[in-house]
LUMTILO-80193 format. One record per residue (C-alpha): residue number from 1; residue in three letters; chain; x, y, z. Coordinates in Angstrom, 3 decimals, always signed. Example, Ala and Ser with C-alpha at 12.3 -4.5 7.8 and 13.67 -1.06 7.14 Angstrom:
2
<pt n="1" res="ALA" chain="A" east="+12.300" north="-4.500" up="+7.800"/>
<pt n="2" res="SER" chain="A" east="+13.670" north="-1.060" up="+7.140"/>
END
This chain:
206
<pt n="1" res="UNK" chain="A" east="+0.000" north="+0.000" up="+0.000"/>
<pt n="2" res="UNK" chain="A" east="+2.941" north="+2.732" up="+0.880"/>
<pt n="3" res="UNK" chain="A" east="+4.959" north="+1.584" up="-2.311"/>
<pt n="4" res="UNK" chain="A" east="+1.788" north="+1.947" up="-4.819"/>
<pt n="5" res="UNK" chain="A" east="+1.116" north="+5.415" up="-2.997"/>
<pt n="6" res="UNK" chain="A" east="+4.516" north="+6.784" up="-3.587"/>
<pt n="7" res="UNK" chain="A" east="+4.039" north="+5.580" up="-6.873"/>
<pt n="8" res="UNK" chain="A" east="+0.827" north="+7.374" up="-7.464"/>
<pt n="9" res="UNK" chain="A" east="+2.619" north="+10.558" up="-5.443"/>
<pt n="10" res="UNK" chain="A" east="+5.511" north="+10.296" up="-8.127"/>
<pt n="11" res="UNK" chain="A" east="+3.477" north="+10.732" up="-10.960"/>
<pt n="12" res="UNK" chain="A" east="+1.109" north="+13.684" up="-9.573"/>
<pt n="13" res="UNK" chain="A" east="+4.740" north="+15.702" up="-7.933"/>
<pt n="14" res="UNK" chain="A" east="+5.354" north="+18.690" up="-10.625"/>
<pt n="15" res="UNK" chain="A" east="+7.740" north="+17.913" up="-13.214"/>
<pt n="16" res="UNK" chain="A" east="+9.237" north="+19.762" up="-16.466"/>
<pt n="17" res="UNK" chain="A" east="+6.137" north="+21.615" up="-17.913"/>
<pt n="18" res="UNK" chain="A" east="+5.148" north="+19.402" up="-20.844"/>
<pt n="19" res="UNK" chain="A" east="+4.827" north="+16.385" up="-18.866"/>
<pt n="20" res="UNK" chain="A" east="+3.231" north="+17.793" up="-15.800"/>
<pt n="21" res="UNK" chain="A" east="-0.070" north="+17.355" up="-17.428"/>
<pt n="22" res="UNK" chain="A" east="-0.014" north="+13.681" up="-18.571"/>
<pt n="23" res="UNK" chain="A" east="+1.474" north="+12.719" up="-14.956"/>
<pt n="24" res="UNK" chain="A" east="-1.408" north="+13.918" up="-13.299"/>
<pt n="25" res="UNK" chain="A" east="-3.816" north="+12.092" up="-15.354"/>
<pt n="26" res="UNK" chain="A" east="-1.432" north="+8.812" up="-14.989"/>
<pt n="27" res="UNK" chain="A" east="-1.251" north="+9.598" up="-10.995"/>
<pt n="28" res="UNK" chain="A" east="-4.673" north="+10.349" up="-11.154"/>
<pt n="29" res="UNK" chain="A" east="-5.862" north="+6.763" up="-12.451"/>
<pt n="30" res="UNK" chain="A" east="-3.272" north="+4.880" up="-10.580"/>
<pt n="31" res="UNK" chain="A" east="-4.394" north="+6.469" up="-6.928"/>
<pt n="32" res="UNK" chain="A" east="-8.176" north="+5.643" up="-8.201"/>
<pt n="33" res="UNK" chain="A" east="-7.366" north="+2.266" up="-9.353"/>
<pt n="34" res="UNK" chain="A" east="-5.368" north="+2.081" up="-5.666"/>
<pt n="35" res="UNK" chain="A" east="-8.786" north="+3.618" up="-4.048"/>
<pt n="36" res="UNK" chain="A" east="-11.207" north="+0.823" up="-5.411"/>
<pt n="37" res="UNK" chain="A" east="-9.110" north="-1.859" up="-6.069"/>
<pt n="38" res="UNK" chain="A" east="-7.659" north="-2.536" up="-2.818"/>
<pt n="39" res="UNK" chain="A" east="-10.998" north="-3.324" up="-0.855"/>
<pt n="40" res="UNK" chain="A" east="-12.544" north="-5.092" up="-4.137"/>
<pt n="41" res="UNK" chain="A" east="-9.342" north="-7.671" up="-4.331"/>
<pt n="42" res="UNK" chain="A" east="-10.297" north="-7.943" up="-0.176"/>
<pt n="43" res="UNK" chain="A" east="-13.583" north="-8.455" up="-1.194"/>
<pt n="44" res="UNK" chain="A" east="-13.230" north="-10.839" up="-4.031"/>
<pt n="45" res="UNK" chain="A" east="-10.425" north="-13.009" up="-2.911"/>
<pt n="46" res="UNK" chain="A" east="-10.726" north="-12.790" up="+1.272"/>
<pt n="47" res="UNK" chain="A" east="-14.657" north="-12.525" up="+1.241"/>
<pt n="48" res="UNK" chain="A" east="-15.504" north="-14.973" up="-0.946"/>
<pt n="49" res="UNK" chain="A" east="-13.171" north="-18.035" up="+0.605"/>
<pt n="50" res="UNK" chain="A" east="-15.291" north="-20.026" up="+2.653"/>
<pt n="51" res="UNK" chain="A" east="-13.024" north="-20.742" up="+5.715"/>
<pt n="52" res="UNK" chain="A" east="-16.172" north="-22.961" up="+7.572"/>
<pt n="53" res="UNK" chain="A" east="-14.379" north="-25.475" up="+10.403"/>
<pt n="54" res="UNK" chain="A" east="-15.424" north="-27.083" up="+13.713"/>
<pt n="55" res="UNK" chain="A" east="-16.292" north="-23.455" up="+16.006"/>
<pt n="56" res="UNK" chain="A" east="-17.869" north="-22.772" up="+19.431"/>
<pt n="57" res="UNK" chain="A" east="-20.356" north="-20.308" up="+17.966"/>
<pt n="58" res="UNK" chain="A" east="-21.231" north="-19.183" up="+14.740"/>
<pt n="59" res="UNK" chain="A" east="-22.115" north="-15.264" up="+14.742"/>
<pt n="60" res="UNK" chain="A" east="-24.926" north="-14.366" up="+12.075"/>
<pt n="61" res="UNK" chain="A" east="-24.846" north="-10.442" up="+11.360"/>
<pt n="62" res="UNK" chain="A" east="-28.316" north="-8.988" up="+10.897"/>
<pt n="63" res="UNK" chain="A" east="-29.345" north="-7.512" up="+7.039"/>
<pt n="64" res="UNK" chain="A" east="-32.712" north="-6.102" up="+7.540"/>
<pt n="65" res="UNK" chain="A" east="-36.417" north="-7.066" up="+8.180"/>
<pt n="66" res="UNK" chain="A" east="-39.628" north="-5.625" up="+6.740"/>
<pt n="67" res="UNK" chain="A" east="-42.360" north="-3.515" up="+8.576"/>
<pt n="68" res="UNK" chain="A" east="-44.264" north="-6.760" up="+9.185"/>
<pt n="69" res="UNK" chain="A" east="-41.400" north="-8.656" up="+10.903"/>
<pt n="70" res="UNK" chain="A" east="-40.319" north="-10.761" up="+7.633"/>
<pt n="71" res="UNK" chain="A" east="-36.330" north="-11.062" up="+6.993"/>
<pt n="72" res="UNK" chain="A" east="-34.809" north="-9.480" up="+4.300"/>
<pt n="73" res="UNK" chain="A" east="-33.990" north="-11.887" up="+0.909"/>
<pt n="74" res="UNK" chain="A" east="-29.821" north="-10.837" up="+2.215"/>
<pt n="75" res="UNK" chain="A" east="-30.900" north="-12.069" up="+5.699"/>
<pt n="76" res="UNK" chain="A" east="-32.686" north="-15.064" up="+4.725"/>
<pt n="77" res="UNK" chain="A" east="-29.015" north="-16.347" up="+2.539"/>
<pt n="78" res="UNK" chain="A" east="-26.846" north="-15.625" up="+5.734"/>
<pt n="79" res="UNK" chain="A" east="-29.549" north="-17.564" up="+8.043"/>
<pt n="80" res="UNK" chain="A" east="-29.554" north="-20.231" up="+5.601"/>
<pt n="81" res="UNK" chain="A" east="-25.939" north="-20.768" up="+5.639"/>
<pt n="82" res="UNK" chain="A" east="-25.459" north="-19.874" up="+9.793"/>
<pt n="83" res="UNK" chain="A" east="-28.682" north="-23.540" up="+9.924"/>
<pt n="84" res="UNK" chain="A" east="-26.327" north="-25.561" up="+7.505"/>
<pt n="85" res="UNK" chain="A" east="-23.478" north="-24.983" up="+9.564"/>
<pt n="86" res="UNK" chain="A" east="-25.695" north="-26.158" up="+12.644"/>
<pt n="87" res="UNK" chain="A" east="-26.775" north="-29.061" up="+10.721"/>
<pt n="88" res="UNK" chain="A" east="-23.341" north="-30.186" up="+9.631"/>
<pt n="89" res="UNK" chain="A" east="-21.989" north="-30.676" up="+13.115"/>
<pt n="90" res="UNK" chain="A" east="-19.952" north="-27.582" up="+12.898"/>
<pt n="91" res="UNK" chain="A" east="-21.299" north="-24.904" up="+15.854"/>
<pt n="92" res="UNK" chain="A" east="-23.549" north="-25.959" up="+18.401"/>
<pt n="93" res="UNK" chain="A" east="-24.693" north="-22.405" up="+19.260"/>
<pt n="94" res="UNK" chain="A" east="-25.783" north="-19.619" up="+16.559"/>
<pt n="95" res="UNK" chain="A" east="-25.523" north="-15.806" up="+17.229"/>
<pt n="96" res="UNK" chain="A" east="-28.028" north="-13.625" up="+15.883"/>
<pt n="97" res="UNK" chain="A" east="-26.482" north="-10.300" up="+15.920"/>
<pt n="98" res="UNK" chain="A" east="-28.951" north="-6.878" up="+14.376"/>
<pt n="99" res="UNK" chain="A" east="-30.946" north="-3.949" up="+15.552"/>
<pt n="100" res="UNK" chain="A" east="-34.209" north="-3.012" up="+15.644"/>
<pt n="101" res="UNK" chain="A" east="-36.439" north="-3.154" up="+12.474"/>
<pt n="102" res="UNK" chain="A" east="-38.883" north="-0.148" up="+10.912"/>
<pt n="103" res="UNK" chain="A" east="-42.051" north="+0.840" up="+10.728"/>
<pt n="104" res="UNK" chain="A" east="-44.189" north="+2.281" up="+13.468"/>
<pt n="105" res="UNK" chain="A" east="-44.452" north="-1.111" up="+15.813"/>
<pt n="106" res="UNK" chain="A" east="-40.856" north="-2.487" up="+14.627"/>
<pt n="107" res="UNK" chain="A" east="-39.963" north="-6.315" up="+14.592"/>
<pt n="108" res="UNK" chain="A" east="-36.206" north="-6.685" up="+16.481"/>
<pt n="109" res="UNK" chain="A" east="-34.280" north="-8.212" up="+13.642"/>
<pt n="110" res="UNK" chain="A" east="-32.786" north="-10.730" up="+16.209"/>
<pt n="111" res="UNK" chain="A" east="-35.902" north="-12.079" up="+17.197"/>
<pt n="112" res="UNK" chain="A" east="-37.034" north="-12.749" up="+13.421"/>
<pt n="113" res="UNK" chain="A" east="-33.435" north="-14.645" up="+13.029"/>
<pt n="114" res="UNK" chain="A" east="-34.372" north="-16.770" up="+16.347"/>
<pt n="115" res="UNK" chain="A" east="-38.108" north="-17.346" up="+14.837"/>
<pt n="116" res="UNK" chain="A" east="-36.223" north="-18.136" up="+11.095"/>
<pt n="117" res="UNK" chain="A" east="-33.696" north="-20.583" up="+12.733"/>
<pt n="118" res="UNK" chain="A" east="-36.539" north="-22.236" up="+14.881"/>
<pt n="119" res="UNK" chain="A" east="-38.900" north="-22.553" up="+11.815"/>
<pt n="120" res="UNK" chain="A" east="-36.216" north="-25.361" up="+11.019"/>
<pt n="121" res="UNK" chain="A" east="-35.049" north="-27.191" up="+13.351"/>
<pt n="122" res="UNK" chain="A" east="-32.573" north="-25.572" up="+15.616"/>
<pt n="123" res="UNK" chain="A" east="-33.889" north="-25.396" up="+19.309"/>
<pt n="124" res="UNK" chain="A" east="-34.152" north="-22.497" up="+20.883"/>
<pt n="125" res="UNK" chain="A" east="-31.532" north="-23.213" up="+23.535"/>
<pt n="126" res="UNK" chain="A" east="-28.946" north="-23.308" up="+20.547"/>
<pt n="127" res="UNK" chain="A" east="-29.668" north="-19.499" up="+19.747"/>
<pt n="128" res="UNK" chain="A" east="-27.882" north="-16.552" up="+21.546"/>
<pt n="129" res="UNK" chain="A" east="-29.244" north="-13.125" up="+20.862"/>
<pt n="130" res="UNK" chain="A" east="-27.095" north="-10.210" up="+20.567"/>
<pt n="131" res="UNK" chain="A" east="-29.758" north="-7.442" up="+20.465"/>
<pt n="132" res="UNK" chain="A" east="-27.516" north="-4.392" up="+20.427"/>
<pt n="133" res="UNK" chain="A" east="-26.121" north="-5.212" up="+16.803"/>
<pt n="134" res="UNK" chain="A" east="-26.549" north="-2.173" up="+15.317"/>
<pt n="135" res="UNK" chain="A" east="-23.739" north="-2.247" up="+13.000"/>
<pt n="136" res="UNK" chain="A" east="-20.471" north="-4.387" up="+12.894"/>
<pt n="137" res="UNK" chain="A" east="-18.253" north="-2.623" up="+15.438"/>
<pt n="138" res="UNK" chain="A" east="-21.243" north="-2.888" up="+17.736"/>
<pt n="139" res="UNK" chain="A" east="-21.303" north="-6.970" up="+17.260"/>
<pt n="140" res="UNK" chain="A" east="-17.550" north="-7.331" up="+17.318"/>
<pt n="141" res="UNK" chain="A" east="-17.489" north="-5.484" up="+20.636"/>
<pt n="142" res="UNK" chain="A" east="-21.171" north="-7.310" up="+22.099"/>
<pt n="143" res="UNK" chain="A" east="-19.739" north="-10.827" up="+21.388"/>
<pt n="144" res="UNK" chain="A" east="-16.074" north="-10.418" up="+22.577"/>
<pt n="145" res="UNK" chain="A" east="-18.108" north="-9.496" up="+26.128"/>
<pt n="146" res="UNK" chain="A" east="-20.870" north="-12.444" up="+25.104"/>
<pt n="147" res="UNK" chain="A" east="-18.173" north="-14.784" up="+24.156"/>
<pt n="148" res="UNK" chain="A" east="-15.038" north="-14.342" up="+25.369"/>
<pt n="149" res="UNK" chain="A" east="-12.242" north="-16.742" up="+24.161"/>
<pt n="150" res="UNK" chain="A" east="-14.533" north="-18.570" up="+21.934"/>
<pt n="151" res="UNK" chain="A" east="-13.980" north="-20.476" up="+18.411"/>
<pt n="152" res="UNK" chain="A" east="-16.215" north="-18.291" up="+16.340"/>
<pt n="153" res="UNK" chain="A" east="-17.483" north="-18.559" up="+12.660"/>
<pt n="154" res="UNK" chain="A" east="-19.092" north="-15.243" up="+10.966"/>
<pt n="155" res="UNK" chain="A" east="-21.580" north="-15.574" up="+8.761"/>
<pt n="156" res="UNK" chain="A" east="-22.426" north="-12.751" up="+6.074"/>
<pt n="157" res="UNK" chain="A" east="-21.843" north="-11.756" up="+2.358"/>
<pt n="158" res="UNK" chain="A" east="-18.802" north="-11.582" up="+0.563"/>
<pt n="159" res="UNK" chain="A" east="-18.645" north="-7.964" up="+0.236"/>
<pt n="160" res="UNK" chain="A" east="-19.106" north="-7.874" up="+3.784"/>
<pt n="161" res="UNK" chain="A" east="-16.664" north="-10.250" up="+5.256"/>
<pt n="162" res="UNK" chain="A" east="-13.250" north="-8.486" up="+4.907"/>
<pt n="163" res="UNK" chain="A" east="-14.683" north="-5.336" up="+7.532"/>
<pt n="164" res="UNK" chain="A" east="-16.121" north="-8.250" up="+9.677"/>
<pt n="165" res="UNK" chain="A" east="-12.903" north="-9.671" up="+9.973"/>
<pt n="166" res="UNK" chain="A" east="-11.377" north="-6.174" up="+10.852"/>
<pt n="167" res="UNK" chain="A" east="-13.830" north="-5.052" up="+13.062"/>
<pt n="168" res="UNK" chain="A" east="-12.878" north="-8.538" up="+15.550"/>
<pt n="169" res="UNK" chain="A" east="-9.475" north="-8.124" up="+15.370"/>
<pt n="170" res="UNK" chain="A" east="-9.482" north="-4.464" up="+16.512"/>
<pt n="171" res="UNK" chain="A" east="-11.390" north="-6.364" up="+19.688"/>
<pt n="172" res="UNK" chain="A" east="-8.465" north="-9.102" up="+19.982"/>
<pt n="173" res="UNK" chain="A" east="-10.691" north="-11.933" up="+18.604"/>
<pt n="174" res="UNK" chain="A" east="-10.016" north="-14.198" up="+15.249"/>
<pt n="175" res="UNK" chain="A" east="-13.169" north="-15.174" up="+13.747"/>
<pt n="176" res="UNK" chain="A" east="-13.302" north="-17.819" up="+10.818"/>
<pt n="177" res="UNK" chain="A" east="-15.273" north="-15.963" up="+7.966"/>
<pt n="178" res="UNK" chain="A" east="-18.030" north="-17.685" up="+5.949"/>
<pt n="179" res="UNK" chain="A" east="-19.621" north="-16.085" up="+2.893"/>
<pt n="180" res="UNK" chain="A" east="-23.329" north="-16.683" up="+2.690"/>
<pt n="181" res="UNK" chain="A" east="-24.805" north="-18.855" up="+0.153"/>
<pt n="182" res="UNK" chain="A" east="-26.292" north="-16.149" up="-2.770"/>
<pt n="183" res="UNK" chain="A" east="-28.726" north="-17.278" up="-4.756"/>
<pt n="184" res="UNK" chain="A" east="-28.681" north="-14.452" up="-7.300"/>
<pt n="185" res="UNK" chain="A" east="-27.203" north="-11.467" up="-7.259"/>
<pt n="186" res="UNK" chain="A" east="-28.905" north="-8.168" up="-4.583"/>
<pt n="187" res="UNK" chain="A" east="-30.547" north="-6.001" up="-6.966"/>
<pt n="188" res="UNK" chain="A" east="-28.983" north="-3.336" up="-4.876"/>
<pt n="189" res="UNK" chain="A" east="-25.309" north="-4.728" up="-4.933"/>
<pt n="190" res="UNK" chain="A" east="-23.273" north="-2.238" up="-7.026"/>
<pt n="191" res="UNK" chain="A" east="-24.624" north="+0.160" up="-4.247"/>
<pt n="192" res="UNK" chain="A" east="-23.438" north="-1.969" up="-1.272"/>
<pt n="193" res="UNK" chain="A" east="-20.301" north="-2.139" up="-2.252"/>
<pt n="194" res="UNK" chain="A" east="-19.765" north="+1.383" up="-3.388"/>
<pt n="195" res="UNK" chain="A" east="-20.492" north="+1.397" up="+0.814"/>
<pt n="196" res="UNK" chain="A" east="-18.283" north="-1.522" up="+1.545"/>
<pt n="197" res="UNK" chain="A" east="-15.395" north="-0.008" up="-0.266"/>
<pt n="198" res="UNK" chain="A" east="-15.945" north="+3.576" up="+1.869"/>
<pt n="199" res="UNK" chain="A" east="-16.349" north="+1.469" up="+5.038"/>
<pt n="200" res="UNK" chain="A" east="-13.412" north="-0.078" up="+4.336"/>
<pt n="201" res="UNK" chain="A" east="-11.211" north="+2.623" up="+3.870"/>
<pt n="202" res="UNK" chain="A" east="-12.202" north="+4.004" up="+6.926"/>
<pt n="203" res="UNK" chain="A" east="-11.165" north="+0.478" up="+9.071"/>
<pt n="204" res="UNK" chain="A" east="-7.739" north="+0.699" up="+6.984"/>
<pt n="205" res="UNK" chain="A" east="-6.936" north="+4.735" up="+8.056"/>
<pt n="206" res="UNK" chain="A" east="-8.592" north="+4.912" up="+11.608"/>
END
């Protein structure tokens, strides 16, 4: 990261008038590449490896419920693969991490996950709440108090996983990271990770 930035800073520094102008534009594109590409190869390579093993706990972050309590299609693919890790022997205990839904008398999002997981087959006593979720420093921080010393698994999407795995290591905990089972594609996905790649920068400089 320091070498491709000196780089980029190498190009932009003023040289000899003529070629000033074409070593901004050069700088200009490498920085940018630099800027996007960094947290995309995370998200690509890192996010999408499925590193599923024999865990403790298996944290499931939260990704929305409707008005009337229903999870979200992105919920429903990380719940799905959180139960399949149940069912294969791996974690006998799944975390549902998330905040409170919309709407004028709001659903919890955890309590939704608990009903989803319930609905088939994993008993209630399996299923830890973490009701203060409200966004992934929040779970890092609730389960490192919830959990601590544990064998954890996190379950979420790709794009997701690389900040996941940042935001637990800023706590002192390694987490395992699992990328959910999609499907098809979020219709809103080029505007998640426009987020994820922000978000990221933001773990990387602060």
């Amino acid at each position: 990261l320091v070498m491709l930035s000196g780089m980029a800073a190498g190009l932009v520094w003023p040289r000899p008038e003529g070629k000033r102008r074409y070593r901004k534009i050069i700088g200009g594109l490498v920085l940018g590449s630099l800027i996007v590409g960094l947290p995309l190869g995370q998200m690509l390579c890192f996010g999408m490896t499925d590193y599923r093993r024999r865990a403790d706990a298996v944290i499931i972050l939260g990704a929305g419920v409707s008005e009337d309590g229903r999870v979200s299609h992105a919920l429903r693919d990380r719940l799905a693969t959180g139960v399949e890790l149940y069912k294969q022997g791996l974690v006998g205990t799944l975390v549902m991490s998330g905040g409170m839904g919309p709407g004028p008398t709001p659903t919890h999002e955890t309590d939704a996950m608990r009903l989803w997981a319930m609905e088939r087959g994993v008993p209630m006593k399996n299923i830890v709440l973490d009701r203060d979720g409200l966004n992934t420093r929040h779970t890092a921080r609730n389960i490192q108090t919830m959990l601590p010393g544990a064998r954890l698994l996190a379950v979420s999407h790709a794009y997701h996983l690389p900040r996941v795995k940042l935001a637990f290591a800023a706590e002192g905990m390694e987490v395992y990271t699992v990328p959910c089972h999609e499907p098809y594609m979020l219709r809103a996905m080029p505007k998640y990770l426009l987020r994820e790649i922000v978000a990221l920068w933001k773990y990387y400089l602060l």
